[in-house]
C-alpha positions in Angstrom: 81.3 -24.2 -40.1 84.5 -24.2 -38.4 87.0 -21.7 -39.6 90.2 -23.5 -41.5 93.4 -23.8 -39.7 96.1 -20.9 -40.7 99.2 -22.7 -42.4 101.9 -24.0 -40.2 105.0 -21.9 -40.5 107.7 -22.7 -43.0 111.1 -24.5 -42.6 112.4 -21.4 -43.0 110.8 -19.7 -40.5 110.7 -22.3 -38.0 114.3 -22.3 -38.6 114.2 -18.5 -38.4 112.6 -18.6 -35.2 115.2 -21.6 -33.6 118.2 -19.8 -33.9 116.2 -16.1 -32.8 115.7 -17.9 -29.6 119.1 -19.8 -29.6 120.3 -15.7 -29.5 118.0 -14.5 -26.9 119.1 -17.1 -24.4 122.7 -16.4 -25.2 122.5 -12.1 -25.0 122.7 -10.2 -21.8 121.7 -6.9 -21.3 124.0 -4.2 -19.3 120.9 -3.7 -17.3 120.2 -7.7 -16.6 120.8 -8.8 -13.0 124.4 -11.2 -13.2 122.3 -13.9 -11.2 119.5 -14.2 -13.6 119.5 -16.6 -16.3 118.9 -15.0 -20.2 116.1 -16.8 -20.6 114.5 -16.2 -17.4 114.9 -12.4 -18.5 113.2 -12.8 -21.3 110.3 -14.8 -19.7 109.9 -11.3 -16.9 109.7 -9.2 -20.2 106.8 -11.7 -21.6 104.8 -11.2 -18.6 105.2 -7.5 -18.1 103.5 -7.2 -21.6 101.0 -10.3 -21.2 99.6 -8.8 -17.7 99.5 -5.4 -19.7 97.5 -7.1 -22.6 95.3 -8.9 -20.2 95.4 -7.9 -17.1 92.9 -10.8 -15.6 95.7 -13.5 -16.5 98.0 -11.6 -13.7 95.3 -13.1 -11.0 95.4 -17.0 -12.9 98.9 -17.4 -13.0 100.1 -16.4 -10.3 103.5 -17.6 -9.4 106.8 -17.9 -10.9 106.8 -21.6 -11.4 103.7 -21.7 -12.5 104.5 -18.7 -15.2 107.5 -20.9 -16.3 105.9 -23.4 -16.8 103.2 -21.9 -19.3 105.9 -20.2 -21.2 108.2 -23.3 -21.5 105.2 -25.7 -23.0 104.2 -22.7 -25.3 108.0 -21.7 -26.8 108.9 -25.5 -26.9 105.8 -25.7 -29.5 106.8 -22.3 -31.5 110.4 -23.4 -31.8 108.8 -26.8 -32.4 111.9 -28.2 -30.0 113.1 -31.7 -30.4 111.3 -32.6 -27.3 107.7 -31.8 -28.9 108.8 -33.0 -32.5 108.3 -36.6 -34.0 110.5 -39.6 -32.6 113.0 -38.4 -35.7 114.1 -35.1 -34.5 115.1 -37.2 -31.0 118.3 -37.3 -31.9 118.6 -33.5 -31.2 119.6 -32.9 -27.7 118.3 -29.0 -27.8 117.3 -25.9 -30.0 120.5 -25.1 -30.2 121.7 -28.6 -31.4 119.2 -28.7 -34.3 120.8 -25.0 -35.2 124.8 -26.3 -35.1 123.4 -30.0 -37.5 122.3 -26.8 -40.1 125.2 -26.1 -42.9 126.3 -22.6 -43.4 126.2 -21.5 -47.0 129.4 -20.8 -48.3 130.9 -17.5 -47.8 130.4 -14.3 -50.6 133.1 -14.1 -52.5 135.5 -11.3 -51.8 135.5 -7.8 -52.7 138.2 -5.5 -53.8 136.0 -2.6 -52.0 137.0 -2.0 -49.0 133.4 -0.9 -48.1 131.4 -4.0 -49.6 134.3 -6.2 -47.4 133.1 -4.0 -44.5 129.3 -4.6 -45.0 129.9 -8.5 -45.5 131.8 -8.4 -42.3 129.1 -6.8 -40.4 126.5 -8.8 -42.2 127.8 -11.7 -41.4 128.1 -11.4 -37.8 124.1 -10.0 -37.4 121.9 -12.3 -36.3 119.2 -10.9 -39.0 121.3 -11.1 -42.1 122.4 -15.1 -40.8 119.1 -15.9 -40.5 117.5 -14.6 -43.8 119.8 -16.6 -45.5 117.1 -19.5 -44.8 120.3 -22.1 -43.5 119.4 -25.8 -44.4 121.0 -29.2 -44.5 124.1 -28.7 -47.2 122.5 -25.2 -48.7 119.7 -26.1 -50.0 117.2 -23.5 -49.8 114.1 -24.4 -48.3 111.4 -21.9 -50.0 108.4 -22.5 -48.6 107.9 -26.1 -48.0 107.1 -27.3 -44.4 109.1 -29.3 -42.2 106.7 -32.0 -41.0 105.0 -34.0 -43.5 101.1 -34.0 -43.3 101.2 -37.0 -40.9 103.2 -35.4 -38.8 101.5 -31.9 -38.8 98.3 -33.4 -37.8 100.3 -35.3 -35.0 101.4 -31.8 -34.2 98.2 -30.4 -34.2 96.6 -33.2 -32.1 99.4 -32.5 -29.3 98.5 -28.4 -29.4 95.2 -29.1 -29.0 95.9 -31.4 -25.8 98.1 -28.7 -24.6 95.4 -26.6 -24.9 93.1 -28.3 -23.3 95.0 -28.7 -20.3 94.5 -24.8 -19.9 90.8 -25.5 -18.9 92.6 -26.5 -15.5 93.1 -22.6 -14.8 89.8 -21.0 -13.0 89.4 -18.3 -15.0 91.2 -18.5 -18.4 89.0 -18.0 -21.6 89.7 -18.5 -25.0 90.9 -15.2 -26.1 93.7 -14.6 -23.9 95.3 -17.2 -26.3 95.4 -14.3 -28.7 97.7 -11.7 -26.5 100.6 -14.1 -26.5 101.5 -13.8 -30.0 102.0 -9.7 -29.4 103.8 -10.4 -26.0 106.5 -12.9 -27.5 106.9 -10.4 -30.2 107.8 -7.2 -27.5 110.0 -9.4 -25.7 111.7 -10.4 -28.6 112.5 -6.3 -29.1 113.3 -6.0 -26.1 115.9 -8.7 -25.3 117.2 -8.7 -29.1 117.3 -4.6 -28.9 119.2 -3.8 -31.8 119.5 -6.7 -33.4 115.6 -7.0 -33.8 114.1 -6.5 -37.2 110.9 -7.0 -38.6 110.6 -10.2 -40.3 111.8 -12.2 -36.7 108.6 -11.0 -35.1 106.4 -11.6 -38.4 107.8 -15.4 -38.3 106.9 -15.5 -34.3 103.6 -14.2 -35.3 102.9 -16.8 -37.4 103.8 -19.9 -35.9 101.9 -18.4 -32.9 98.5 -18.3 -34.9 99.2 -21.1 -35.9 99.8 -22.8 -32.3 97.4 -20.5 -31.0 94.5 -22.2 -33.4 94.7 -25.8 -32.0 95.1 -24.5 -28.7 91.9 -23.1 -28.6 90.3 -26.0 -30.6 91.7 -28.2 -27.8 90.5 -25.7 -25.0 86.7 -25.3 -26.2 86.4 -29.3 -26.9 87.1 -29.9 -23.3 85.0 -26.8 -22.1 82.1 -28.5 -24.3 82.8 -31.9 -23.1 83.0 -31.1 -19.4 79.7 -29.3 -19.8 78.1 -32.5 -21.4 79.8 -34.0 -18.5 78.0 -31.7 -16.1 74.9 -32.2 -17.7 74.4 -35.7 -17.3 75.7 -35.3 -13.9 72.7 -32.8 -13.2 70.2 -34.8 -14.9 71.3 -38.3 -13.3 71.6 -36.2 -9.8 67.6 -35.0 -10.5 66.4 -38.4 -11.5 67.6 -39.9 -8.3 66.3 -37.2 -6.3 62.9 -37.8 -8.2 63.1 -41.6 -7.8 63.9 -41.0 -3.9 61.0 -39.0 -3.8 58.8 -41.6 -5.4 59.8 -44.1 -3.1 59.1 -42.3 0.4 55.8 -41.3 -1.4 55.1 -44.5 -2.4 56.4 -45.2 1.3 54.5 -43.2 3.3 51.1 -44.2 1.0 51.8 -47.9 2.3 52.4 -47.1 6.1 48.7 -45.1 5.6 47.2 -48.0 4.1 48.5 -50.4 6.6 47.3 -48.1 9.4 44.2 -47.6 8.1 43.7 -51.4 7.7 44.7 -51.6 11.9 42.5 -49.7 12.3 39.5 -51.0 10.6 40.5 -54.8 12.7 40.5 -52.8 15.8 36.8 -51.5 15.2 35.6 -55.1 14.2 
């Protein structure tokens, strides 16, 4: 029986997770070279843990744009970005456009100590505290309800697994590596955030990455299977016309003899 798919992740965290890497795309490091891109420094800090985690995935992907590539289709999925979302998110242009259409909650009322106005000030401009504060559409707070409906989740899921299928196209890659992503995103994440990291950011990344990480591999050992079906047949249609080739020139070769044999007997007479 096939193991049950973990739960999506939540509005919240999805959300949680859009405006994380809304952040990481925006910060630059004191160490980051001026003529590389955010982003692209965060996708060098992925791989230096992945190949780490896996070293056999170093020899599969093995070029930049390729590496790009992978990571793009992968975060568009965790972020679930407009471009992977149902026709009504289309609207959005970007991550960061579906963050800016979300309503701040309304400021905390002010207080007459100086040190609780300090710690709203510093609150407020930390990526963490912002976040926890689950932002939705005019303030409602989101608990734990999902984003999709269950129509559209199972779209979702369909599209994950297609995505994962398509990994069967690099020699090599097994089913398992799926699992090192997860931890690689996460390390990145600390790295790139540095002190704005904290705990519950990876833990939301974790789980929308089982999560995608599931139908990826469903998708990815239905093709394996299918394609060694399809190799099957191809062997067993390849031996039975061999075998009827060979029947042939037997039954060939047991004419010419009679036929000679035949001559043979006229030539006598």
């Amino acid at each position: 029986m096939a193991p049950p798919s973990p739960p999506p992740p939540t509005k919240a965290q999805t959300r949680l997770i859009r405006r994380t890497w809304e952040r990481v795309t925006e910060k630059r490091l004191e160490k980051d070279n001026p003529n590389v891109s955010a982003s692209y420094a965060f996708g060098k800090a992925f791989y230096k843990t992945l190949f780490v985690l896996e070293p056999q995935l170093q020899s599969i992907f093995t070029n930049t744009l390729q590496q790009a590539r992978v990571l793009t289709g992968i975060l568009s999925y965790i972020a679930r970005a407009p471009s992977v979302m149902p026709e009504r998110y289309k609207d959005f242009a970007s991550i960061k456009d579906m963050n800016s259409s979300i309503s701040s909650p309304p400021p905390p009322p002010a207080s007459s100590s100086s040190s609780s106005s300090s710690s709203s000030s510093s609150s407020s401009s930390s990526l963490l505290s912002d976040s926890h504060q689950h932002h939705v559409k005019q303030g409602v707070d989101e608990g734990d309800e999902n984003e999709l409906n269950k129509e559209e989740e199972a779209w979702m899921a369909e599209r994950l697994q297609e995505l994962g299928a398509r990994h069967a196209d690099y020699k090599g890659f097994q089913e398992s590596m799926f699992d090192h992503v997860g931890p690689a995103l996460v390390e990145a994440l600390q790295r790139r955030l540095d002190s704005e990291y904290e705990p519950h950011i990876g833990e939301a990344w974790l789980k929308a990455h089982d999560y995608v990480s599931f139908h990826m591999k469903k998708g990815l050992k239905s093709r394996l299977v299918w394609e060694e079906a399809l190799a099957d047949d191809h062997t067993k249609h390849y031996q039975y016309k061999k075998l009827h080739q060979q029947r042939r020139r037997s039954s060939g070769a047991s004419a010419t003899t009679g036929s000679a044999a035949k001559a043979s007997n006229c030539s006598i007479q």
